[in-house]
Jmol script that loads the backbone (N, CA, C; Angstrom):
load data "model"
ATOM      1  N   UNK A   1      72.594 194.385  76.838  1.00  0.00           N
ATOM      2  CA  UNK A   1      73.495 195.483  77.029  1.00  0.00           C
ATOM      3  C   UNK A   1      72.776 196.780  76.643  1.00  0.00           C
ATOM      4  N   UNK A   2      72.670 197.462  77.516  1.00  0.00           N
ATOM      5  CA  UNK A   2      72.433 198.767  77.590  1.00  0.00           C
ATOM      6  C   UNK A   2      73.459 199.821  76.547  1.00  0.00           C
ATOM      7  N   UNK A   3      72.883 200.394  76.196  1.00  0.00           N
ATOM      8  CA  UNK A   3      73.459 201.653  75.167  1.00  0.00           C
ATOM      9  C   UNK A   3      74.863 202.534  75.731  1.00  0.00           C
ATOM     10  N   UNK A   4      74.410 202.630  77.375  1.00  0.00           N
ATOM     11  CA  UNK A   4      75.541 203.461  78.578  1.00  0.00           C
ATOM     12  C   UNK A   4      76.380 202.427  78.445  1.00  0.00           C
ATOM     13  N   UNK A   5      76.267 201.185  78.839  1.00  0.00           N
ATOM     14  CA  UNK A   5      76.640 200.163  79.223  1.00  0.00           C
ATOM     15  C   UNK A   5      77.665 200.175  77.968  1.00  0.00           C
ATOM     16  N   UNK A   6      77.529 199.940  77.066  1.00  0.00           N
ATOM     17  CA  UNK A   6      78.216 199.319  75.789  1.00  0.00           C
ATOM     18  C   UNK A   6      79.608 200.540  75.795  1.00  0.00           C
ATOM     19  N   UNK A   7      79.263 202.343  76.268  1.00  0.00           N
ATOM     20  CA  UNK A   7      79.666 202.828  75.804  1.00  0.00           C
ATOM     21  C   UNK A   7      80.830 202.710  77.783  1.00  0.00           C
ATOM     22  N   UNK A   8      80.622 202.379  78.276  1.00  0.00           N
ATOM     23  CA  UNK A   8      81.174 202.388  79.411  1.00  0.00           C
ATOM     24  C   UNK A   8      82.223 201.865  79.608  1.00  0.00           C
ATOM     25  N   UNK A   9      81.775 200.466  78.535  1.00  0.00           N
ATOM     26  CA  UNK A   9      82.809 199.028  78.585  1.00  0.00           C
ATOM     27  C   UNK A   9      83.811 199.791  77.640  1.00  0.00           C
ATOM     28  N   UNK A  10      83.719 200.644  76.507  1.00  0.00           N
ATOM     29  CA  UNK A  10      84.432 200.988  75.534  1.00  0.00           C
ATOM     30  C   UNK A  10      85.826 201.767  76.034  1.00  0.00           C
ATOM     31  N   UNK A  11      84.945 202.386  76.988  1.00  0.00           N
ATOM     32  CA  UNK A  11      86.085 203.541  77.966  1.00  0.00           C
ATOM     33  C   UNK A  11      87.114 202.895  78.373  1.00  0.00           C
ATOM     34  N   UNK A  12      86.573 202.090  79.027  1.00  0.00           N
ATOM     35  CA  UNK A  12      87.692 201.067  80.664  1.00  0.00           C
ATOM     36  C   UNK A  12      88.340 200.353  79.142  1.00  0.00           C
ATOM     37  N   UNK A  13      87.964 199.856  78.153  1.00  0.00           N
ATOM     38  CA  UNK A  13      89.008 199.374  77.483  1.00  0.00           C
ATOM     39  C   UNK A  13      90.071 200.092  76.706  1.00  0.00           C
ATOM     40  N   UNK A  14      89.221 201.634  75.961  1.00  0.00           N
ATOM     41  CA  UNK A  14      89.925 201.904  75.119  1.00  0.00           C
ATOM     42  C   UNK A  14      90.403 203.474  75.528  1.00  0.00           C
ATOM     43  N   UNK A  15      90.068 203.758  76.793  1.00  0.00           N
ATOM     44  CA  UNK A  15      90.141 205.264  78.146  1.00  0.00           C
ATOM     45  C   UNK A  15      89.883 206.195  76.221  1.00  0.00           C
ATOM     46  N   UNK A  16      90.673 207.278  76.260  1.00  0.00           N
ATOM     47  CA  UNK A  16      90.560 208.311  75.648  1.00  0.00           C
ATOM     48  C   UNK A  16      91.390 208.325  74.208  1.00  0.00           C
ATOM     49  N   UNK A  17      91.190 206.951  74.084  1.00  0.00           N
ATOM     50  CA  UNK A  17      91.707 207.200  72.558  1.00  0.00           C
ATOM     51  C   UNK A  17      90.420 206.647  71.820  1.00  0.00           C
ATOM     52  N   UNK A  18      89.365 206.107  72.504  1.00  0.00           N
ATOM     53  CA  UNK A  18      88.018 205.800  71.633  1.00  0.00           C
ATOM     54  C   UNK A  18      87.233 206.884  71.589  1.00  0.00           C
ATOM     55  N   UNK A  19      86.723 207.434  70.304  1.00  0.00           N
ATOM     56  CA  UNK A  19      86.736 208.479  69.630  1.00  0.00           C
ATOM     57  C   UNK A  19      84.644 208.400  69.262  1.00  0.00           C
ATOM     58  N   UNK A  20      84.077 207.573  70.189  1.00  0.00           N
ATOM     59  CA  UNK A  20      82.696 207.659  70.060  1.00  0.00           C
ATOM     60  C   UNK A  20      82.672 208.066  71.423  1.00  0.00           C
ATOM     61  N   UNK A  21      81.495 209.140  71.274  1.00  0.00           N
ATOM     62  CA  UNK A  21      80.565 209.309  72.498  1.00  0.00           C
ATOM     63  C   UNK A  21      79.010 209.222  72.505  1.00  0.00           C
ATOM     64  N   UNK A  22      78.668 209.282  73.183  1.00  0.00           N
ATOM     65  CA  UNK A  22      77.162 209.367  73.756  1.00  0.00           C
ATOM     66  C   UNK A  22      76.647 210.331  73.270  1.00  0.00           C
ATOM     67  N   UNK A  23      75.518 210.761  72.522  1.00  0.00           N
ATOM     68  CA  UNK A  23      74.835 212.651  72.591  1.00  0.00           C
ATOM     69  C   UNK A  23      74.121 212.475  73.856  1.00  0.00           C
ATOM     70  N   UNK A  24      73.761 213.609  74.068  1.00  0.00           N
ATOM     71  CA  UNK A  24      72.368 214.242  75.115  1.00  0.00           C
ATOM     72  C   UNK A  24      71.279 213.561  74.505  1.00  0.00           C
ATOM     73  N   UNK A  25      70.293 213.165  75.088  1.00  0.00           N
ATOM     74  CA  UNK A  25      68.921 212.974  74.653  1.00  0.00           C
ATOM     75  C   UNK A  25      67.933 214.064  74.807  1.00  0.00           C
ATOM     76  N   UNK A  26      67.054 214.346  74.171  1.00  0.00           N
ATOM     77  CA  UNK A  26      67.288 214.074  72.912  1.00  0.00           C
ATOM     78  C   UNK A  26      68.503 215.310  72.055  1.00  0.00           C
ATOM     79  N   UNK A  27      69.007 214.792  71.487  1.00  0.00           N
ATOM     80  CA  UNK A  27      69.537 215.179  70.380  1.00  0.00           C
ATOM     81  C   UNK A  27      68.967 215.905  68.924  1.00  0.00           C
ATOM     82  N   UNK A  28      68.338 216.813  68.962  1.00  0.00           N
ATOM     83  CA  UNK A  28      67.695 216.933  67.525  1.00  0.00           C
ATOM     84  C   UNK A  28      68.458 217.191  66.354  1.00  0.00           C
ATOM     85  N   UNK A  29      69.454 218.285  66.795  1.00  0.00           N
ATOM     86  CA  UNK A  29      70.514 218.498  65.664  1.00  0.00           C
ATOM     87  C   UNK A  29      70.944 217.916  64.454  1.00  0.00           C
ATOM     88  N   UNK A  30      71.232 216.795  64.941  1.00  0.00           N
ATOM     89  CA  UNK A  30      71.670 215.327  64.021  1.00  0.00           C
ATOM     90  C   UNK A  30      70.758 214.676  63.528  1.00  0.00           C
ATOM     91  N   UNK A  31      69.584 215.066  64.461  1.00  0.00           N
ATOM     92  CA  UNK A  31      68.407 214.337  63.167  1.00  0.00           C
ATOM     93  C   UNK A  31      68.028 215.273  62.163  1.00  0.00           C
ATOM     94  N   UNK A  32      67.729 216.443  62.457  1.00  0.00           N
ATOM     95  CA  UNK A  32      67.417 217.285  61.419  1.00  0.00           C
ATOM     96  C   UNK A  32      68.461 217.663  60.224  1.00  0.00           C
ATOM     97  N   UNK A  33      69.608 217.180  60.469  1.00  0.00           N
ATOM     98  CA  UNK A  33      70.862 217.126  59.277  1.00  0.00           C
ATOM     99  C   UNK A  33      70.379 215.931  58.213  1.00  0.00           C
ATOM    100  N   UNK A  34      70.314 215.146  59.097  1.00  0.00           N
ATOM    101  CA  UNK A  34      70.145 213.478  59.164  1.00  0.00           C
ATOM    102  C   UNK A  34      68.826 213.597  58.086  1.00  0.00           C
ATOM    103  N   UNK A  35      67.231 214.321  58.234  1.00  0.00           N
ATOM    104  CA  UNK A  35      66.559 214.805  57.451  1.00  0.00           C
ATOM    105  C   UNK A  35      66.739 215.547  56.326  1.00  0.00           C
ATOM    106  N   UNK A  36      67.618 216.368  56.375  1.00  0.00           N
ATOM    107  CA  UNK A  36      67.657 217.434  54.882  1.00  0.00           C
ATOM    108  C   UNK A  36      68.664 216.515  54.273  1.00  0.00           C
ATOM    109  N   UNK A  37      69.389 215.488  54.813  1.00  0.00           N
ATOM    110  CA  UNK A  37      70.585 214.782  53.842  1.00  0.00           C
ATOM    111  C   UNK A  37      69.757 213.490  52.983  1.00  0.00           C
ATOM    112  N   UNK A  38      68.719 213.034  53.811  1.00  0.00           N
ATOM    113  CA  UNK A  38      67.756 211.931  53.586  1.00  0.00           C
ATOM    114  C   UNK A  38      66.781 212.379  52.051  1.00  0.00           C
ATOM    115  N   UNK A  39      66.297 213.845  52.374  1.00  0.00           N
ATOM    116  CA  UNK A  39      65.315 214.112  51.400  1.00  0.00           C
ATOM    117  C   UNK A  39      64.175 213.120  51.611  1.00  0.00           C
ATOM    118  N   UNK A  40      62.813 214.079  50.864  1.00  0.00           N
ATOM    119  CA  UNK A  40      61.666 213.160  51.547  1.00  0.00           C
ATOM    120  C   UNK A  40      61.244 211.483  50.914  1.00  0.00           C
ATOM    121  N   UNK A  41      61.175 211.128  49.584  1.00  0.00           N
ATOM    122  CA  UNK A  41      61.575 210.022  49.182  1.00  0.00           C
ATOM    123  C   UNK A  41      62.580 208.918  49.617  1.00  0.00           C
ATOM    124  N   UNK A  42      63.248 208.811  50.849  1.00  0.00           N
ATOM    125  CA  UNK A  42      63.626 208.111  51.566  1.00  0.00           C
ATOM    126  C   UNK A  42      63.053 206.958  52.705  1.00  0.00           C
ATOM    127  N   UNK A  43      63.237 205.979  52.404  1.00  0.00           N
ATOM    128  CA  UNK A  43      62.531 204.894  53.280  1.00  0.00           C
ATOM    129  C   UNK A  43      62.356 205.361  54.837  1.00  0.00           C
ATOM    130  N   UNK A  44      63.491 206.040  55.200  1.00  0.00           N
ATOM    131  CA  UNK A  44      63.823 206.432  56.645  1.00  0.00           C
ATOM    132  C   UNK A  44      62.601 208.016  56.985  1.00  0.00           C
ATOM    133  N   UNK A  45      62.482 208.549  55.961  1.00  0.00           N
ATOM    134  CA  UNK A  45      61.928 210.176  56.233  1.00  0.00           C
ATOM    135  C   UNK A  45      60.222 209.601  56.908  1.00  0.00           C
ATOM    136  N   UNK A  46      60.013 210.600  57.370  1.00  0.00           N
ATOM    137  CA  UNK A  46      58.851 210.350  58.611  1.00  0.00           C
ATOM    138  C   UNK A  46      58.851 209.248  59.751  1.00  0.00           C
ATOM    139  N   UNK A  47      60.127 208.595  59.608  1.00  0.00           N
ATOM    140  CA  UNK A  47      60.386 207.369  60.773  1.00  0.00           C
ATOM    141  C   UNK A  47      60.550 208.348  62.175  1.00  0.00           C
ATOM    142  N   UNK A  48      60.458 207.726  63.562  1.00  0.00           N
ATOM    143  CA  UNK A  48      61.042 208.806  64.671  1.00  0.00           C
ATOM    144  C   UNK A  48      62.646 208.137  64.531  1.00  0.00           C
ATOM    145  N   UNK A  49      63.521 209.107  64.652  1.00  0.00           N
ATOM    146  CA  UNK A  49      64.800 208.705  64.700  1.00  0.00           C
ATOM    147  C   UNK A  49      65.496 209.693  65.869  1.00  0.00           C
ATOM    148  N   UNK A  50      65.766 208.965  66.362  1.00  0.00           N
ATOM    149  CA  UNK A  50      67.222 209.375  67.278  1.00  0.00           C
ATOM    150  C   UNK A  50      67.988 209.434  67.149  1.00  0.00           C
ATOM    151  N   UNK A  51      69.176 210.218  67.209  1.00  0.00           N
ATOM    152  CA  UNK A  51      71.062 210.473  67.189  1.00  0.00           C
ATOM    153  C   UNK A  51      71.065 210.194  68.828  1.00  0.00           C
ATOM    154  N   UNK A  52      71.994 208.955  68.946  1.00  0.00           N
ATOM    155  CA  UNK A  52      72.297 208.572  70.146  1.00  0.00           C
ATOM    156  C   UNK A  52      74.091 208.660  70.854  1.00  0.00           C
ATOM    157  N   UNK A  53      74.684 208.593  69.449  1.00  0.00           N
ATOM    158  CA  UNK A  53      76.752 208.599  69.539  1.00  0.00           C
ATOM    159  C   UNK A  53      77.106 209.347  67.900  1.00  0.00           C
ATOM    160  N   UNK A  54      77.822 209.960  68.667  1.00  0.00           N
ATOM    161  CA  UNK A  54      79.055 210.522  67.190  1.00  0.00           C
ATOM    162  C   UNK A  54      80.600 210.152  67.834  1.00  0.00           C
ATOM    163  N   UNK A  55      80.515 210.107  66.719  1.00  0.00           N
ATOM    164  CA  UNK A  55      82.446 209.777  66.357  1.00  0.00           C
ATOM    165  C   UNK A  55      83.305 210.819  65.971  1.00  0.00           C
ATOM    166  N   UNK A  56      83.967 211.500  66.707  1.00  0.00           N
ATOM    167  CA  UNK A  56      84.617 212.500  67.147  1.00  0.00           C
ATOM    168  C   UNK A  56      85.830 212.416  65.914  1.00  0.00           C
ATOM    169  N   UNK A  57      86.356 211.209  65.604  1.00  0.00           N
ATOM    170  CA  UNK A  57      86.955 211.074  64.737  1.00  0.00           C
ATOM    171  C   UNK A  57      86.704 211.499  63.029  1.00  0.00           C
ATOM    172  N   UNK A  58      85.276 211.502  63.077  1.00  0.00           N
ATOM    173  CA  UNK A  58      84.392 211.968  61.520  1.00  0.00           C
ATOM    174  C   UNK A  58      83.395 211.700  61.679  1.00  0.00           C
ATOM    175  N   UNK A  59      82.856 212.364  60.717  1.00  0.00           N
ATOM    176  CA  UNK A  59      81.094 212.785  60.540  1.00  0.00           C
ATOM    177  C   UNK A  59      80.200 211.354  60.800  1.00  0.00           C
ATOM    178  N   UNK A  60      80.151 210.333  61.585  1.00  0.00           N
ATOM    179  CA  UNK A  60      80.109 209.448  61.831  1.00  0.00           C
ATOM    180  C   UNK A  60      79.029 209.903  62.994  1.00  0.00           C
ATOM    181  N   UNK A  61      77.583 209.032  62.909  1.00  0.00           N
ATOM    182  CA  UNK A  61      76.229 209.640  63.660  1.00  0.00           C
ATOM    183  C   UNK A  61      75.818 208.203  63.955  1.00  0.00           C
ATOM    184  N   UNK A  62      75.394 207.486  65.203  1.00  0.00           N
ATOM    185  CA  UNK A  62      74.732 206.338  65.501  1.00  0.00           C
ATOM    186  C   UNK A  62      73.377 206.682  65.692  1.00  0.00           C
ATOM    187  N   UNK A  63      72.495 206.435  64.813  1.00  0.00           N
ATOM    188  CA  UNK A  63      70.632 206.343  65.066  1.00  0.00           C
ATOM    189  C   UNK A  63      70.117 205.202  65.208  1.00  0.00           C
ATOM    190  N   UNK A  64      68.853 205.387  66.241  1.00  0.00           N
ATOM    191  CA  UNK A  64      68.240 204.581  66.758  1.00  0.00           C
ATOM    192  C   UNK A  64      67.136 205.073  65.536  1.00  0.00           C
ATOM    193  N   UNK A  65      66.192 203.873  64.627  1.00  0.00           N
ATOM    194  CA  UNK A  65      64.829 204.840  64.472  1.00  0.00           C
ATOM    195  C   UNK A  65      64.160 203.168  64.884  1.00  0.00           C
ATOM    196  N   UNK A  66      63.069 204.084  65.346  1.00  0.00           N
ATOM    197  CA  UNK A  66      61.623 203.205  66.234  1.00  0.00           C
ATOM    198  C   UNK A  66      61.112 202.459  65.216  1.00  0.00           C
ATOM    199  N   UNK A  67      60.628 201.429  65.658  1.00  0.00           N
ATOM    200  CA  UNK A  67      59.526 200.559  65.173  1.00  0.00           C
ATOM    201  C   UNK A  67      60.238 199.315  64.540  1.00  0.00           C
ATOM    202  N   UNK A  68      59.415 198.687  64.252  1.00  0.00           N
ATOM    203  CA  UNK A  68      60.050 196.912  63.588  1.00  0.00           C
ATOM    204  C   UNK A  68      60.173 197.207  62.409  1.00  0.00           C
ATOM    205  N   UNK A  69      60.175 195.705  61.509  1.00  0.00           N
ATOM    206  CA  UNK A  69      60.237 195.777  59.881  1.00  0.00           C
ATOM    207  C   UNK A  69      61.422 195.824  59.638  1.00  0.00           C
ATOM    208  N   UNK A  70      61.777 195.892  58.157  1.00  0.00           N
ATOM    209  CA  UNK A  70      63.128 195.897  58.132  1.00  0.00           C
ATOM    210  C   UNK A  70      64.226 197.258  57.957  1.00  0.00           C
ATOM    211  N   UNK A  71      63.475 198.414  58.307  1.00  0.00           N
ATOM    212  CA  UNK A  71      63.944 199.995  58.539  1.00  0.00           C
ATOM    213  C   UNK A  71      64.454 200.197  59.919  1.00  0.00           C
ATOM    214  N   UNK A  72      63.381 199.224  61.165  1.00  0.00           N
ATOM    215  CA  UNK A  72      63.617 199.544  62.653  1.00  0.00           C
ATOM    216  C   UNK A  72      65.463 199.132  62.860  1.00  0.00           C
ATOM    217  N   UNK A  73      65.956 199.965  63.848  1.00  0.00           N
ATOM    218  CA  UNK A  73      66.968 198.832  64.264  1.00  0.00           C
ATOM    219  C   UNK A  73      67.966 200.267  64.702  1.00  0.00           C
ATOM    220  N   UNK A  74      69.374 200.148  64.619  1.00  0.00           N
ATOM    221  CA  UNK A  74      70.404 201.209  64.454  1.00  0.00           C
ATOM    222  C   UNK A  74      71.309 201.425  63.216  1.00  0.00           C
ATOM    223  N   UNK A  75      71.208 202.676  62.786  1.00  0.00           N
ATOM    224  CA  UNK A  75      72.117 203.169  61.478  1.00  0.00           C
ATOM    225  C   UNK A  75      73.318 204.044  61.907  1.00  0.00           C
ATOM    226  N   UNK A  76      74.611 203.473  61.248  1.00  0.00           N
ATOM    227  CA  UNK A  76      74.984 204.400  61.345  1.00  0.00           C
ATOM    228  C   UNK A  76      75.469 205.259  60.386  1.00  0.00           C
ATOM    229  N   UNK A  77      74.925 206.476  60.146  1.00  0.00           N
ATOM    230  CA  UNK A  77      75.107 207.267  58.918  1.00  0.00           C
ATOM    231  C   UNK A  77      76.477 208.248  58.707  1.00  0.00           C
ATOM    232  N   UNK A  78      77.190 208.375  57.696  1.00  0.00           N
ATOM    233  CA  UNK A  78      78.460 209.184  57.690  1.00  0.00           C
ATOM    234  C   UNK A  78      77.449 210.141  56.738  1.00  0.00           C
ATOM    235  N   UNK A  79      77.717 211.995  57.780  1.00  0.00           N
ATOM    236  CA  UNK A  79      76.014 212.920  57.329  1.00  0.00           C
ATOM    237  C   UNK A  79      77.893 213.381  56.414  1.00  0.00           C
ATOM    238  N   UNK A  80      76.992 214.058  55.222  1.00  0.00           N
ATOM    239  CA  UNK A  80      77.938 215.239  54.465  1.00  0.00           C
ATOM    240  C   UNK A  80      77.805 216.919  55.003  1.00  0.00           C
ATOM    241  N   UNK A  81      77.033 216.923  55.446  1.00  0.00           N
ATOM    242  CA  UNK A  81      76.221 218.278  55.922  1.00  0.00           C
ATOM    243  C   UNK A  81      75.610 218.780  54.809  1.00  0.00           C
ATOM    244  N   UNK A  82      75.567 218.500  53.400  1.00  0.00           N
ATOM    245  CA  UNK A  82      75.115 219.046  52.216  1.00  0.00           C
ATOM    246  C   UNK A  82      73.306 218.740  52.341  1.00  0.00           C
ATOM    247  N   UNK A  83      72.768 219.448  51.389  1.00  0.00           N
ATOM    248  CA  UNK A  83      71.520 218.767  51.358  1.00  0.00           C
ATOM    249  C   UNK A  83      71.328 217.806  50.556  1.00  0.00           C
ATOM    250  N   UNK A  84      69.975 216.726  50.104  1.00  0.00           N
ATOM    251  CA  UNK A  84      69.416 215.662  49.880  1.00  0.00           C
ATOM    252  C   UNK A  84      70.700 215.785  48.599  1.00  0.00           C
ATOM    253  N   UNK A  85      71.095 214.949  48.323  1.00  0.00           N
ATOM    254  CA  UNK A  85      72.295 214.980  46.840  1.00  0.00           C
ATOM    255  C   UNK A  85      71.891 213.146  46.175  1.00  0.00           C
ATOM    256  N   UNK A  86      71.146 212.978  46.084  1.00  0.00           N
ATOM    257  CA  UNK A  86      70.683 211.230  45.892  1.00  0.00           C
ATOM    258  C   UNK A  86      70.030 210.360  46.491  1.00  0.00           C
ATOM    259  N   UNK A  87      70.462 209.011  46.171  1.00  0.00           N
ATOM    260  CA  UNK A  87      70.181 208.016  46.769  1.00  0.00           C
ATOM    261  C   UNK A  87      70.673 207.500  46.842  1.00  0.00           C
ATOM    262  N   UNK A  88      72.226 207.685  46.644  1.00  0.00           N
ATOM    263  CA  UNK A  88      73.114 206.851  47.414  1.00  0.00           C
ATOM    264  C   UNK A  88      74.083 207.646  48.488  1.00  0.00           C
ATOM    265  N   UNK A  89      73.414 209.026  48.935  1.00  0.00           N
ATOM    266  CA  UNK A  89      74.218 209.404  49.834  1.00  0.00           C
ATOM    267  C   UNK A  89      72.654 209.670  51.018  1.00  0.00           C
ATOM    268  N   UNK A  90      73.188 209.945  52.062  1.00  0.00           N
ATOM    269  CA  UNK A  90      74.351 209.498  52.605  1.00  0.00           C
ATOM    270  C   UNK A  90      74.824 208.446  52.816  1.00  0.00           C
ATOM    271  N   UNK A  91      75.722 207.748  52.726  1.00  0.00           N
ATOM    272  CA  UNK A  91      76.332 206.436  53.125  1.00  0.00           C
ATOM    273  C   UNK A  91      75.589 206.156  54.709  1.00  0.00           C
ATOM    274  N   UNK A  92      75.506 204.798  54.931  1.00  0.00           N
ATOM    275  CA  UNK A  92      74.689 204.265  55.828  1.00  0.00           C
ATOM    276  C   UNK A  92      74.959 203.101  55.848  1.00  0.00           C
ATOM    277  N   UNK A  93      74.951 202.102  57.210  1.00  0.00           N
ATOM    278  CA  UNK A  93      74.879 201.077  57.639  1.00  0.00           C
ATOM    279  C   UNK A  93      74.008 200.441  58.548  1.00  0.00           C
ATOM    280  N   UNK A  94      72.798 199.573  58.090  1.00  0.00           N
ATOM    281  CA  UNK A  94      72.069 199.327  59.064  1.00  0.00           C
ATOM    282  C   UNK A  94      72.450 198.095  59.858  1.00  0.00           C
ATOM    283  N   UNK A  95      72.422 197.955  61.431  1.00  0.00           N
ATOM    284  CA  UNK A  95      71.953 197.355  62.143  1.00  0.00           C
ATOM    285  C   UNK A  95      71.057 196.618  62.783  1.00  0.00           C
ATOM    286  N   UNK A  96      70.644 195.680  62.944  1.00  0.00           N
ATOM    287  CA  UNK A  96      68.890 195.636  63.261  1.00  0.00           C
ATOM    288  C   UNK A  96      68.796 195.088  65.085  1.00  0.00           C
ATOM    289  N   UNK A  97      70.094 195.571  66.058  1.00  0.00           N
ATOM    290  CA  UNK A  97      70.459 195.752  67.269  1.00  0.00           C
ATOM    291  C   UNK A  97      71.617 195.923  67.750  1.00  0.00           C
ATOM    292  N   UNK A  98      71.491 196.192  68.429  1.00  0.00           N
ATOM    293  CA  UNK A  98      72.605 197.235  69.215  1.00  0.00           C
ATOM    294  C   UNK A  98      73.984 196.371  69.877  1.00  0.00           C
ATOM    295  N   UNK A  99      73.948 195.067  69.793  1.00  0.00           N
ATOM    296  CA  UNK A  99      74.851 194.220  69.807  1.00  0.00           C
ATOM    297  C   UNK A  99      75.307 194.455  68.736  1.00  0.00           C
ATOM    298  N   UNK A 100      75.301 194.237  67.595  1.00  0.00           N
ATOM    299  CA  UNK A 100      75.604 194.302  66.062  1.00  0.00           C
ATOM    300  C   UNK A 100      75.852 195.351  65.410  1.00  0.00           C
ATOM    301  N   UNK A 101      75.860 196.987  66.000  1.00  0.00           N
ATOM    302  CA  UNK A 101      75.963 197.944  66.366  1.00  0.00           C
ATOM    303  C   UNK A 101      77.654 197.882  66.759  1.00  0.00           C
ATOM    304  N   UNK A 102      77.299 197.680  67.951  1.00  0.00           N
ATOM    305  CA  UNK A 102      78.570 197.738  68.866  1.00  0.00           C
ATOM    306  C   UNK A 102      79.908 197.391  68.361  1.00  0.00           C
ATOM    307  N   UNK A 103      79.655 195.991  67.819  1.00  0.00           N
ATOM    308  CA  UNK A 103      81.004 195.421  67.243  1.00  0.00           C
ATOM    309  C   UNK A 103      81.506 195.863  65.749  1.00  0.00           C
ATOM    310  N   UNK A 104      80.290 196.309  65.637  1.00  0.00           N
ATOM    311  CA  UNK A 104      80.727 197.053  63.974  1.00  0.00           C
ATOM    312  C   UNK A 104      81.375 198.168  64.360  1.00  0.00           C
ATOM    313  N   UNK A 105      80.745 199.035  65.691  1.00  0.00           N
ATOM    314  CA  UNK A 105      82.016 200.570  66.348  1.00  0.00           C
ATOM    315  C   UNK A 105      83.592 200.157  66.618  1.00  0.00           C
ATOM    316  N   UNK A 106      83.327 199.259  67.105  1.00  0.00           N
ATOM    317  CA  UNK A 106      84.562 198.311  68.216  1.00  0.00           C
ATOM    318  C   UNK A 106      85.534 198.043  66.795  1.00  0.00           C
ATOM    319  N   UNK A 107      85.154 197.138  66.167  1.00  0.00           N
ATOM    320  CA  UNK A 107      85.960 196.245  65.150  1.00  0.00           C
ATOM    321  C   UNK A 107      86.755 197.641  64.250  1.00  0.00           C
ATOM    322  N   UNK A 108      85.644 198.430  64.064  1.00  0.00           N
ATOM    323  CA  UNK A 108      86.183 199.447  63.069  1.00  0.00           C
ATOM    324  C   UNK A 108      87.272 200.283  63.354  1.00  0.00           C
ATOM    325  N   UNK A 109      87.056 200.746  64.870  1.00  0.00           N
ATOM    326  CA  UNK A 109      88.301 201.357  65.669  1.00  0.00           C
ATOM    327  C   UNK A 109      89.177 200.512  65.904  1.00  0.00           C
ATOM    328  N   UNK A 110      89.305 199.766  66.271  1.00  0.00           N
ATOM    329  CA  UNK A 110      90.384 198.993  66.318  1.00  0.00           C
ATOM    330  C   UNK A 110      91.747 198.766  64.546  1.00  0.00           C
ATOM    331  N   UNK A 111      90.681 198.468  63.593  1.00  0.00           N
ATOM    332  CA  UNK A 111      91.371 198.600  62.406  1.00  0.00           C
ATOM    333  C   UNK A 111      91.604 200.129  61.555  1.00  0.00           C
ATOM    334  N   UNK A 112      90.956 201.160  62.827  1.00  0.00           N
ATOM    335  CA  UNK A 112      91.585 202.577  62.187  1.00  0.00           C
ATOM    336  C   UNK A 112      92.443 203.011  63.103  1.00  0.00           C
ATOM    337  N   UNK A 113      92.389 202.835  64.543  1.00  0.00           N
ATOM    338  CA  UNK A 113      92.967 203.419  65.058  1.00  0.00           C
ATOM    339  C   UNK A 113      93.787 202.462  66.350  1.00  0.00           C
ATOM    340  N   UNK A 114      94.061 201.516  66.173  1.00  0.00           N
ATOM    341  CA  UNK A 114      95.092 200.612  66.603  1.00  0.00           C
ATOM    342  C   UNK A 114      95.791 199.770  66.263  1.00  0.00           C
TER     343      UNK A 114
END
end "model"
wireframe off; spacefill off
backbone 0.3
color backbone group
């Protein structure tokens, strides 16, 4: 399943009350938040990362970052907009594919907003 794909199926099921979309590619905005919230001592800082979906509903950002190991995969980060404030913010959830991704978007909307 494709990334469009996943977000396509979401539509025809859930039309305009599902509250993720797609960004533009690239997206830098959200990574460079995504950076000053990370601070450089972060496992993730110098990774390439992508912002691929936000959640319209809250500060809710889906990243792709490149490469294997156990960092590669999709996160999805809830940004504060503040700068670096720890190491336990920002809150984050990793993925390590986009199937596993998906149902963590899916499952979650469903128990917030149906």
């Amino acid at each position: 399943m494709t990334m469009e794909e996943m977000f396509q199926s979401f539509a025809e099921k859930y039309g305009d009350e599902f509250h993720w979309h797609l960004l533009p590619s690239p997206d830098t905005g959200f990574v460079s938040q995504l950076r000053r919230e990370l601070g450089g001592a972060h496992p993730l800082s110098g990774r390439n990362i992508q912002a691929v979906a936000k959640c319209d509903a809250r500060d809710d950002v889906l990243f792709f970052v490149d490469g294997g190991g156990a960092e590669g995969g999709y996160y999805i980060f809830h940004l504060t907009y503040a700068p670096y404030s720890g190491d336990r913010f920002p809150r984050h959830i990793h993925f390590p594919e986009l199937r596993a991704a998906a149902e963590f978007i899916e499952q979650d909307f469903i128990q917030e907003y149906l």
